[in-house]
C-alpha positions in Angstrom: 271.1 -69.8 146.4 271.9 -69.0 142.4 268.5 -68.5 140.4 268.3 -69.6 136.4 265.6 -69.0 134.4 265.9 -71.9 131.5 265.3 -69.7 128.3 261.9 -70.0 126.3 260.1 -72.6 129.2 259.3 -70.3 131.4 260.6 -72.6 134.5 263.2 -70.9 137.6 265.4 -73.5 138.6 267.3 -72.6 142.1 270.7 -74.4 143.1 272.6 -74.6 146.2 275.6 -76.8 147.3 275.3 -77.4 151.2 278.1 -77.7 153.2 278.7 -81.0 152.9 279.1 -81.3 149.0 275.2 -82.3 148.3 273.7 -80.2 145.2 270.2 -79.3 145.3 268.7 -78.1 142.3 264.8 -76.9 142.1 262.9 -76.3 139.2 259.6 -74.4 139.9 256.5 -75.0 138.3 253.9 -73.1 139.7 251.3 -74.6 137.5 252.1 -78.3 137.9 249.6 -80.8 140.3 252.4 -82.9 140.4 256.1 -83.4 141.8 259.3 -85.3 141.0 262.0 -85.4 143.7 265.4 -87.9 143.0 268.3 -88.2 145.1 271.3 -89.7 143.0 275.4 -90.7 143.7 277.5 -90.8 141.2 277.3 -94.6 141.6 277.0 -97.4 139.5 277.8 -101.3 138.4 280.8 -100.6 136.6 282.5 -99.1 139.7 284.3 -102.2 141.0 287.4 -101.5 141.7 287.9 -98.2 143.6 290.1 -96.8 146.6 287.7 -96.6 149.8 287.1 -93.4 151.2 289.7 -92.7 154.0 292.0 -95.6 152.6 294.9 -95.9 150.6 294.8 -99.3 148.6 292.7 -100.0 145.9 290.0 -103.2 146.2 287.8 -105.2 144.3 284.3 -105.7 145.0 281.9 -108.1 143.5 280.0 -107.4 140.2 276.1 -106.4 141.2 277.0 -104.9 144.6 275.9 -100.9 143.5 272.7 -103.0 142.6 272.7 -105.0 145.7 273.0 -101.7 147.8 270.0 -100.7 146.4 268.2 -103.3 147.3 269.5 -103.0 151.1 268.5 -99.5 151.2 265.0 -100.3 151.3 265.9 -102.2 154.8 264.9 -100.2 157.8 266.1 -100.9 161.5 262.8 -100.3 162.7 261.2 -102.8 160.4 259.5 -100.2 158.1 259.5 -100.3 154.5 260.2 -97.0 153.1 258.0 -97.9 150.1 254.9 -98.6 151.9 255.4 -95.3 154.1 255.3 -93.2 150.6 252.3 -95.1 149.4 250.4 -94.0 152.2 250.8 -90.4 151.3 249.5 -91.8 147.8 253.0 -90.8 146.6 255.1 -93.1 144.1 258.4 -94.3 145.1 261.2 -96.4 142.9 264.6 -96.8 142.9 267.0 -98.0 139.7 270.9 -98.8 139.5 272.4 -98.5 135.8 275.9 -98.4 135.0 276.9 -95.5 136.5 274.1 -94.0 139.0 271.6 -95.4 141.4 268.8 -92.8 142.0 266.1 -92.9 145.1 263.2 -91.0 143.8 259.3 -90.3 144.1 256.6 -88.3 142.7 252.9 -87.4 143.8 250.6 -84.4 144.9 250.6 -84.0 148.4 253.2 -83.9 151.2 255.9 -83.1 149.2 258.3 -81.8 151.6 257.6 -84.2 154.3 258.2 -87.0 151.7 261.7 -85.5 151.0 262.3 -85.1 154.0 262.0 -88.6 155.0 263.8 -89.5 151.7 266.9 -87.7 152.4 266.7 -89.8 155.9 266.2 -93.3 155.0 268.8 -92.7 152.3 271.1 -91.6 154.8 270.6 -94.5 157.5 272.0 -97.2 155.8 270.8 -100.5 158.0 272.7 -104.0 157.3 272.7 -107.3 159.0 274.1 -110.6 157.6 270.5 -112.0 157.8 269.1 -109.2 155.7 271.6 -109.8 153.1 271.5 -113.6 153.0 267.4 -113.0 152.4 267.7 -110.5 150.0 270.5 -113.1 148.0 267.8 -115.0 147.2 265.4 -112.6 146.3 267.9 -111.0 143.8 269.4 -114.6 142.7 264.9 -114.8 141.8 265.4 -111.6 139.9 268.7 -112.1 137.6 266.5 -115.9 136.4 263.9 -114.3 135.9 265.2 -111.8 133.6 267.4 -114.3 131.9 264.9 -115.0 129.1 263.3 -111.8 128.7 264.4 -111.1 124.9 265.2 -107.4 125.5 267.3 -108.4 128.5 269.6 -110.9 126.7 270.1 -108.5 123.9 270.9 -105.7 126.0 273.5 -107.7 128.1 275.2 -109.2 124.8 275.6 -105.7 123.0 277.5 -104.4 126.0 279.2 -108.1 126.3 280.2 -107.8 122.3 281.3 -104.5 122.3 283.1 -103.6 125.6 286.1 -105.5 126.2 287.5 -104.5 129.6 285.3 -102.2 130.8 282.7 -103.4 133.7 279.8 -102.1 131.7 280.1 -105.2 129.6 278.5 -107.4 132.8 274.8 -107.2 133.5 274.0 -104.6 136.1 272.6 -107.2 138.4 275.8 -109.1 138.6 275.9 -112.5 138.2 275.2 -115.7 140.7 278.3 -116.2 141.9 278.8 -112.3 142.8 275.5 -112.5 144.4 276.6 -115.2 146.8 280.1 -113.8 147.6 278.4 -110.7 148.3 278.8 -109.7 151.8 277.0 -106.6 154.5 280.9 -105.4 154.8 281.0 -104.9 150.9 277.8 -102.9 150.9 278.8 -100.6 154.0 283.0 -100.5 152.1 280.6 -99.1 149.0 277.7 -96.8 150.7 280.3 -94.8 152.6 282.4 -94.0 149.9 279.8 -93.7 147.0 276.9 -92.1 149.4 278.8 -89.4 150.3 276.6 -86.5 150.0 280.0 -84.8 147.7 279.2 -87.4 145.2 275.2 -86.6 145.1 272.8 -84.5 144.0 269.0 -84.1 144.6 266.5 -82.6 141.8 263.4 -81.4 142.8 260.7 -80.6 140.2 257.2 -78.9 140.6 255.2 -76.4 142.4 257.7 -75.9 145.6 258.9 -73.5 147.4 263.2 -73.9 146.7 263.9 -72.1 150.2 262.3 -74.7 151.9 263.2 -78.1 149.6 266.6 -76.3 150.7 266.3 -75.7 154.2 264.8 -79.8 154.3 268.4 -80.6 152.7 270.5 -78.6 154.6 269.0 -80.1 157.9 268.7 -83.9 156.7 271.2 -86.0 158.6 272.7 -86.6 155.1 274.0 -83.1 154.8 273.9 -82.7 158.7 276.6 -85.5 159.5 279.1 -84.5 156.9 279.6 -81.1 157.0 283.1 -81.1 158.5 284.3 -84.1 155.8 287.0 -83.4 153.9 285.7 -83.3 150.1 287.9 -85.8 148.4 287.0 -87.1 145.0 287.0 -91.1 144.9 290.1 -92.7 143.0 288.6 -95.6 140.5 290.1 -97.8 138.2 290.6 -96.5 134.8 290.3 -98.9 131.9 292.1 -98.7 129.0 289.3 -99.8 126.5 290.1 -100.4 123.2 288.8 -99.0 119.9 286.8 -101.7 118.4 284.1 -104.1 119.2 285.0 -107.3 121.0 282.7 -109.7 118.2 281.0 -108.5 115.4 278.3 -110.6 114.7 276.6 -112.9 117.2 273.1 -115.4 116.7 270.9 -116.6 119.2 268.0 -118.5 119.3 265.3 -117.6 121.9 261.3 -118.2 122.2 260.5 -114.9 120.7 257.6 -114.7 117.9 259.4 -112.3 115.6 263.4 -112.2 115.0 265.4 -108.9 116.6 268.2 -107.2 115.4 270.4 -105.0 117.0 273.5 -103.1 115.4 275.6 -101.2 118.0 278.0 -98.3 116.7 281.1 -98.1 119.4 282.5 -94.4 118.8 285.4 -92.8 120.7 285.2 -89.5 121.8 288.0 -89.3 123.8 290.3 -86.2 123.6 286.6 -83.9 123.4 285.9 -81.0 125.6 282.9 -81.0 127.8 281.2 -78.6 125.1 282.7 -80.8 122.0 280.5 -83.7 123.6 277.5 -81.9 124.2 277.3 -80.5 120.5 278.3 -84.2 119.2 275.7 -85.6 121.5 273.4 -83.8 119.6 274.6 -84.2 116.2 274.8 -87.7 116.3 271.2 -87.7 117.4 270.5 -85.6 114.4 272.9 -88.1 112.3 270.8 -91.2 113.5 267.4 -89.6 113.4 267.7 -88.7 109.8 269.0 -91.7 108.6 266.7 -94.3 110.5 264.1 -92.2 112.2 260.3 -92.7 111.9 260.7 -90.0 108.8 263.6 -91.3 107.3 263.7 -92.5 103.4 265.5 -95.8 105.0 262.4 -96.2 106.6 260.0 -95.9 104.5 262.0 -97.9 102.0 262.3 -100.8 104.5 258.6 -100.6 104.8 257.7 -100.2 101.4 259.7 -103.0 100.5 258.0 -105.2 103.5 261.0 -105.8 105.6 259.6 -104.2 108.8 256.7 -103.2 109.7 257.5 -101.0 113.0 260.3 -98.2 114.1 263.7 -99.3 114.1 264.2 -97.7 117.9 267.6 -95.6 118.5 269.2 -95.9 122.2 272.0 -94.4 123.3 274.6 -95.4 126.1 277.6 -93.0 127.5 280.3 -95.3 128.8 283.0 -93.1 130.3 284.9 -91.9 126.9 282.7 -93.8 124.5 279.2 -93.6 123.1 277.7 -96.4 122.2 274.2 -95.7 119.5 271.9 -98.5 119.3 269.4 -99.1 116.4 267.0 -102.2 117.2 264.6 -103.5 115.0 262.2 -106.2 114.7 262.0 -108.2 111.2 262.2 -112.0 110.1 264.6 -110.7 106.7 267.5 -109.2 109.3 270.3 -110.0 107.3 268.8 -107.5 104.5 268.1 -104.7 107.0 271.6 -105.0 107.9 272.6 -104.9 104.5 270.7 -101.5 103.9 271.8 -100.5 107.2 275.5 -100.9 106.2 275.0 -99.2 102.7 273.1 -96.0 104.4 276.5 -95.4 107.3 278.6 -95.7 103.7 277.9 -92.0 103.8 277.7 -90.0 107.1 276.3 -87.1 106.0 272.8 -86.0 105.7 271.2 -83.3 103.8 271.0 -79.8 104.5 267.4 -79.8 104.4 267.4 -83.1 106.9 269.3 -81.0 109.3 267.1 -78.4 109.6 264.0 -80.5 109.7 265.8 -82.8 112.5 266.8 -79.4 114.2 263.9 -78.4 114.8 262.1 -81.2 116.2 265.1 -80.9 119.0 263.9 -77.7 119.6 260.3 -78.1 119.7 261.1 -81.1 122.3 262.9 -78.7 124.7 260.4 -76.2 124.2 257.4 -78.6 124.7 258.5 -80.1 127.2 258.0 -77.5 130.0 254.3 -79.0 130.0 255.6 -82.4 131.9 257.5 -82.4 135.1 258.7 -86.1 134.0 260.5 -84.7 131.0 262.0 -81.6 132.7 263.3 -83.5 135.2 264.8 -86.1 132.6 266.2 -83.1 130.8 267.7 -81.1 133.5 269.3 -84.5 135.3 271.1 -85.4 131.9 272.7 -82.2 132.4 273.7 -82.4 136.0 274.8 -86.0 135.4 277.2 -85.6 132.3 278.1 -82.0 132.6 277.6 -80.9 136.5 275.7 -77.5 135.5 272.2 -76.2 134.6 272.3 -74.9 131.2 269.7 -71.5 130.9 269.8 -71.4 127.8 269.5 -75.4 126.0 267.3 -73.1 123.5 270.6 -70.9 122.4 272.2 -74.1 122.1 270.3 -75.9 119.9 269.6 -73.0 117.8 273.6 -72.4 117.1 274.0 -75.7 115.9 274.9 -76.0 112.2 274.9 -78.2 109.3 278.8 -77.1 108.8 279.7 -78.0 111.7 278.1 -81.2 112.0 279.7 -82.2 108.9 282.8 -81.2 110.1 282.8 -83.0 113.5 281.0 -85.8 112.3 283.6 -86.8 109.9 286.5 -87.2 113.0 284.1 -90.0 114.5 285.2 -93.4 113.4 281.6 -95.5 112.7 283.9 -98.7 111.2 283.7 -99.8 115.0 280.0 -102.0 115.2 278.6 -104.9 116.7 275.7 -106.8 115.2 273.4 -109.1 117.4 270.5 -111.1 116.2 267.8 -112.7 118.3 266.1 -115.8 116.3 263.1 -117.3 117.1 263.3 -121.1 118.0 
């Protein structure tokens, strides 16, 4: 079991791979009434095409099914629903599939450790029938419609339709109808053995917990138990050429929504980067963005003075294998002029000096600041694992060594000419 001690929080974080491949990782906070415990895969809708685990040839599955799975997860042989059985322990337990994870997780005050240690075993007794998955058709069919006018939905699932040409990521998570229907139990079990492999995982715990015995749980779950002998094999999938720039650049819709959205997606290529290149541009383009359209930003306040919006413009940011797509959303009835001064303010990628030190840091009172919610270290520490498969000790360092010369310099190598524009009207 390796020990780190993550610099300036004051927070032990224990790690262990078992023999199977499954990573554990434990962050200790003695002081903390409450825990956070998530077991991911590496698993997500845009892995559709992919060569089984112990197979040679390479299939297609339909859209939705890492979704799906989820779903028929929550399916027990013996009738019980693992949801209810965490309630009762007053414990809160969720699940969620985005584009490239699906994460089982739960956080509460008491029973901890028993709680994992049934997590780790409903997660690992995967329990399908042809009935189950004709009901839960249905159900999810219910969920994709009733989604389908939400106005943060549609714009979500047109940016990634607009800007990503062959990649999956540019289907909705959920899938569509027809997926749903041709969706079959042998697809699900095809995609749980290959995906669930304890190799492709990792569980977080965070809280007051003892890390020898979140361990010891993990070693002897049935998870880890069952495929310690297995061959660790990464999964071969598909590998989509995706091009440069966005598939349309400006799309209208009309939708019953009170007040008009806008949202301008930037589609940048960081392919060729080093693990530590992306992590530093990560963070400089959150800098970049911040200052320019931030809740401090002269854009802002000139948009506001002016009386074009009255709220944030909000900044998102997706990773889609080598691309990064940033997100600024914004509410207003005059869109086309916000996108105007939008355009004018990325003429210029480059921010002052005295911005980057100001945006700095507020990264770095974040990290530090964060060591008071369990929600946010765990956030923190699994955006690590996920992207760069390590713990970094020392995220304070890090952001401290960043500079405004280097920014500058990296920054400019990053083609911003590739953007997508969507507008939400109201009716």
């Amino acid at each position: 079991m390796k020990k780190l001690t993550l610099n300036k929080l004051d927070i032990d974080v224990y790690e262990e791979t078992l023999e199977s491949g499954l990573a554990v990782y434990v962050a200790v906070k003695e002081n903390s009434s409450r825990n956070y415990v998530a077991l991911t895969t590496r698993y997500g809708s845009d892995t559709i095409s992919f060569v089984p685990r112990g197979k040679k040839k390479m299939i297609d599955v339909p859209l939705g099914v890492a979704h799906f799975l989820e779903h028929q997860m929550f399916e027990m042989e013996d009738g019980t629903n693992p949801l209810e059985e965490f309630s009762k322990s007053g414990s809160n337990a969720n699940a969620y599939t985005n584009n490239d994870q699906t994460c089982y997780l739960f956080s509460g005050v008491h029973n901890v450790l028993e709680n994992l240690e049934y997590l780790l075993k409903y997660v690992s007794e995967p329990y399908f029938t042809d009935q189950s998955v004709e009901k839960e058709k249905g159900i999810i069919i219910e969920e994709l419609k009733m989604y389908a006018d939400m106005p943060d939905t549609v714009l979500y699932n047109t940016i990634f339709k607009n800007t990503m040409k062959l990649h999956p990521s540019k289907e909705p998570v959920i899938g569509t109808i027809q997926d749903i229907k041709r969706t079959t139990k042998e697809d699900l079990y095809t995609c749980y053995e290959t995906f669930y492999h304890p190799s492709n995982m990792y569980l977080l715990v965070v809280g007051n917990v003892d890390p020898k015995a979140v361990i010891e749980i993990a070693r002897n779950s049935s998870l880890n138990q069952k495929h310690q002998k297995d061959k660790k094999e990464s999964v071969q999938v598909k590998h989509y050429d995706e091009p440069k720039t966005v598939v349309k650049k400006y799309e209208k819709k009309t939708l019953d929504i009170v007040l008009p959205k806008i949202a301008i997606t930037w589609k940048l290529n960081l392919e060729h980067k080093s693990v530590e290149e992306k992590k530093k541009l990560n963070q400089y383009l959150s800098i970049l963005f911040s200052a320019k359209f931030g809740s401090s930003s002269l854009c802002l306040e000139e948009l506001r003075n002016e009386e074009i919006i009255s709220d944030i413009l909000y900044l998102d940011r997706v990773t889609i294998d080598d691309y990064v797509l940033y997100m600024m959303i914004g509410e207003t009835k005059e869109y086309e002029t916000l996108l105007e001064k939008v355009k004018k303010e990325m003429k210029e990628i480059t921010i002052s000096k005295e911005d980057f030190e100001r945006k700095k840091k507020v990264l770095i009172s974040s990290y530090i600041y964060m060591s008071d919610n369990v929600d946010s270290i765990a956030g923190a520490l699994d955006e690590t694992i996920y992207y760069y498969h390590q713990i970094d000790d020392d995220w304070y360092q890090f952001l401290r060594n960043l500079t405004w010369e280097e920014m500058n310099e990296m920054i400019q190598m990053i083609d911003f000419n590739h953007f997508s524009v969507v507008v939400l009207e109201s009716n």
